[in-house]
C-alpha positions as CSV (number, residue, x, y, z in Angstrom):
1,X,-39.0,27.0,87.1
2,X,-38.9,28.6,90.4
3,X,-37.3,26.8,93.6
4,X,-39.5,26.8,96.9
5,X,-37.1,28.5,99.1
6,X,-37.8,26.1,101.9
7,X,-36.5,23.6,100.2
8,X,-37.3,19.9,98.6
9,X,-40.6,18.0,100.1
10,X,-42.5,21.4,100.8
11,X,-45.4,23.1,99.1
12,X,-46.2,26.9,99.2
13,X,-50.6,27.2,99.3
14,X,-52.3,30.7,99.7
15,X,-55.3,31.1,101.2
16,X,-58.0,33.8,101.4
17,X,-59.9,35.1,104.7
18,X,-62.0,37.4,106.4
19,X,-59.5,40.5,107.2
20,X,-60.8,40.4,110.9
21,X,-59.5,36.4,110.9
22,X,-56.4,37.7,109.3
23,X,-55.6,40.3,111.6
24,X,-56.2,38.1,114.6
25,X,-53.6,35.9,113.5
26,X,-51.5,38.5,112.9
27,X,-51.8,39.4,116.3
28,X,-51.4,36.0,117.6
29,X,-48.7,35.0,115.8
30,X,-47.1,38.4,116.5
31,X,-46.9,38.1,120.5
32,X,-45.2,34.9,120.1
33,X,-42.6,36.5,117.7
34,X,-43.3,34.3,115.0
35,X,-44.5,34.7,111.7
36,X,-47.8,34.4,110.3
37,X,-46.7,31.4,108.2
38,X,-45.7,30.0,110.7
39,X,-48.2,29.9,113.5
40,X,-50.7,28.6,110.9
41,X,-48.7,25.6,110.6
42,X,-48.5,25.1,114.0
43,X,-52.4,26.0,114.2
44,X,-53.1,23.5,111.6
45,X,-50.8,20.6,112.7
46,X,-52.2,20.4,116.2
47,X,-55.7,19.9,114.4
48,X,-54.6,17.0,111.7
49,X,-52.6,15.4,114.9
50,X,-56.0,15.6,117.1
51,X,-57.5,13.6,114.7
52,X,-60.8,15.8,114.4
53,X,-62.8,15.5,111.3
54,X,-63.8,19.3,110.3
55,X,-67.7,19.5,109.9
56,X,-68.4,21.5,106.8
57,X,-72.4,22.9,106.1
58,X,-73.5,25.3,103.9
């Protein structure tokens, strides 16, 4: 079995999008010299801190 390389407590997810989405994170994440991985986690945190429910319709 493979370790995470992050270590004990952590989870690895992949996720799918729209190249254009992609890219723009790429972009973002590049001008603050991070990486991808993580400026989605910082992305994503602020929003589960904020407390907002996400509104999903088909």
């Amino acid at each position: 079995m493979a370790t995470n390389p992050i270590g004990k407590g952590t989870k690895t997810i992949g996720i799918n999008m729209d190249k254009k989405m992609a890219d723009e994170l790429e972009a973002r994440a590049s001008k603050m010299h991070i990486s991808k991985s993580k400026y989605c986690k910082i992305i994503l945190q602020n929003w589960i801190d904020s407390g907002n429910k996400l509104s999903l319709s088909e």
